[in-house]
C-alpha positions in Angstrom: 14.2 -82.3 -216.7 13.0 -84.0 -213.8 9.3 -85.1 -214.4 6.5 -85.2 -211.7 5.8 -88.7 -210.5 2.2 -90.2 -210.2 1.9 -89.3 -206.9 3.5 -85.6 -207.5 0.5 -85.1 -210.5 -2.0 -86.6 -208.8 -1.1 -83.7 -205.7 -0.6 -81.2 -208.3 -3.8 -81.5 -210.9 -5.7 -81.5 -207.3 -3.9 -78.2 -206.2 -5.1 -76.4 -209.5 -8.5 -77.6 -209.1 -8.6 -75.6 -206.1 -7.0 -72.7 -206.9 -9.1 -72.3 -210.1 -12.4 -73.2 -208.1 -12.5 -71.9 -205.4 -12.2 -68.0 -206.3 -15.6 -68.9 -208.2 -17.1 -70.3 -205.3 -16.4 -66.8 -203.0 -16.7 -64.3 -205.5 -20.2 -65.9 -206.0 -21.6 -65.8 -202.5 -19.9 -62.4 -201.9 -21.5 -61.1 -204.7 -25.1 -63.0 -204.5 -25.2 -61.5 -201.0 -23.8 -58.6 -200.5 -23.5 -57.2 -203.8 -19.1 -57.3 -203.4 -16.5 -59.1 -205.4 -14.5 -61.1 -203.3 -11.2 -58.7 -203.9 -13.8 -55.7 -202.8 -14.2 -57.8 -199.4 -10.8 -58.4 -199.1 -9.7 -54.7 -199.2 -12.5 -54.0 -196.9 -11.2 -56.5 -194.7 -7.4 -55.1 -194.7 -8.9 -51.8 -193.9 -11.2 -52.9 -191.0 -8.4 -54.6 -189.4 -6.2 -51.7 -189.8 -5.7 -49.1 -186.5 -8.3 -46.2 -187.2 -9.1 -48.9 -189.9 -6.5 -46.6 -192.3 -4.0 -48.0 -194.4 -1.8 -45.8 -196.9 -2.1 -47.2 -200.5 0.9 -48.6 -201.0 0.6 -50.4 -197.4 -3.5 -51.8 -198.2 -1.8 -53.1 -202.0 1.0 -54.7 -200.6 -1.3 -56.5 -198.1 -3.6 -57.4 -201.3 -0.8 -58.5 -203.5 -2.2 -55.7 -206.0 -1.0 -53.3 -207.7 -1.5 -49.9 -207.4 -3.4 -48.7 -210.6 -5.8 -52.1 -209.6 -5.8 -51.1 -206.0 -6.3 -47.6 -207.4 -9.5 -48.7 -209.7 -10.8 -51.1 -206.8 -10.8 -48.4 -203.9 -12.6 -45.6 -206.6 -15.4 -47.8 -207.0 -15.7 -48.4 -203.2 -15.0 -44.7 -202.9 -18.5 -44.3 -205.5 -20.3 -46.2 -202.9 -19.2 -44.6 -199.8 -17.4 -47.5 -198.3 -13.8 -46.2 -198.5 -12.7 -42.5 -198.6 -9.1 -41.8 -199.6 -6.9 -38.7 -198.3 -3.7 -37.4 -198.2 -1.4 -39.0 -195.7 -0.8 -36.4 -192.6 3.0 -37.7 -192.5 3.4 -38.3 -195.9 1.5 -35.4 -197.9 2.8 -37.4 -200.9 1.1 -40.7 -199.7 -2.3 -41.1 -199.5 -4.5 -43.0 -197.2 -7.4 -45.3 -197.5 -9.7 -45.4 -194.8 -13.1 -47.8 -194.5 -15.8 -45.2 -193.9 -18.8 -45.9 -191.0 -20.9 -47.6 -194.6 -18.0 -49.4 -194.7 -17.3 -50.9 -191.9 -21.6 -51.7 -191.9 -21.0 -53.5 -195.2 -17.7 -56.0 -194.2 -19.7 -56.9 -190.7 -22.6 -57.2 -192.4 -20.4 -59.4 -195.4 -18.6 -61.5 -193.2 -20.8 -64.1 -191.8 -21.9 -65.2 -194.9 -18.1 -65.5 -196.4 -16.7 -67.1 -193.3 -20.3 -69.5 -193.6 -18.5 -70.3 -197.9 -15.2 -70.7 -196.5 -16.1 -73.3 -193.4 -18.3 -74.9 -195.7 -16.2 -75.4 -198.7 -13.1 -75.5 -197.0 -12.9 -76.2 -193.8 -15.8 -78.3 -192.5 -14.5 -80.6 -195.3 -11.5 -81.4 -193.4 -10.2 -82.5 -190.0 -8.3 -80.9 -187.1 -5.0 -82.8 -188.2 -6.0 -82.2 -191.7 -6.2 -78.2 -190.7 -3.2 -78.3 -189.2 -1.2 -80.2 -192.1 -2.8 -77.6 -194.5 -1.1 -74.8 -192.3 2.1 -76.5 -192.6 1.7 -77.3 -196.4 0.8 -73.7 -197.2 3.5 -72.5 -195.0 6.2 -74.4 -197.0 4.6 -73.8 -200.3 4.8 -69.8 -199.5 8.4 -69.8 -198.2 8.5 -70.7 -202.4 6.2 -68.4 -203.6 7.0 -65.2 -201.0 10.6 -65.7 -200.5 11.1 -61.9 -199.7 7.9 -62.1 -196.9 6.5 -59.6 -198.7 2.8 -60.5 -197.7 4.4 -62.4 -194.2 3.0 -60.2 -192.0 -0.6 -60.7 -193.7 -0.9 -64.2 -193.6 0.9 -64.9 -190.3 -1.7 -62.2 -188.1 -3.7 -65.3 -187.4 -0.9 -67.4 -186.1 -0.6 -65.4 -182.6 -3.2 -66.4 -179.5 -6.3 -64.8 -180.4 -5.7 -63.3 -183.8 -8.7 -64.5 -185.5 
């Protein structure tokens, strides 16, 4: 067993801190303000970035690392509030689609300065350019770990391309 050094903990205890905190901190404000858990926002998200802002099930969990009966429970209450509608898939009869209704798309648009406001200032304002760009490369390495199969890839690496934000 190879122990973590002081330096290692000190890295790692920090890292928790984080991940445990910061959920909190956007589920919060997403739900304060626009009445949305932060995993409601993110599927919103998904599907207003999609083309025809569509995404077949199995296609909108994979790109929220969910599964499909919490995808399934997730979308149904989004569906209760008019923001999503699911249908079959016209290639796929067996498939069926998600797709961010006009409500929808209002709600993420009307959602999304106030999230990007929690993330900059929790987050990002908190660090610097070099900082940024060390945290990209951190993450990067850390997910080559945690997504060796690239399953979610193509989700987190949309940004990386000249204008992709």
């Amino acid at each position: 067993m190879k122990w973590l050094t002081k330096d290692e903990l000190a890295a790692w205890v920090r890292l928790v801190a984080v991940v445990e905190l910061l959920p909190g901190v956007l589920d919060s404000q997403l739900r304060r303000d626009s009445s949305l858990t932060s995993f409601e926002y993110y599927v919103l998200a998904m599907l207003s970035e999609a083309p025809s802002r569509t995404l077949r099930m199995t296609a909108l969990a994979a790109q929220t690392n969910a599964t499909l009966p919490r995808l399934s429970h997730v979308v149904q209450r989004l569906e209760d509030r008019g923001l999503v509608e699911r249908a079959s898939c016209p290639e796929d009869r067996r498939a069926t689609n998600a797709q961010l209704t006009a409500e929808g798309w209002q709600k993420v648009r009307e959602a999304a300065p106030g999230h990007v406001a929690t993330v900059r200032e929790h987050i990002i304002d908190a660090l610097t350019p070099e900082q940024i760009t060390q945290l990209t490369a951190i993450t990067d390495a850390i997910l080559q770990r945690l997504d060796p199969s690239e399953t979610m890839t193509a989700m987190y690496r949309r940004h990386d391309e000249p204008g992709g934000a």
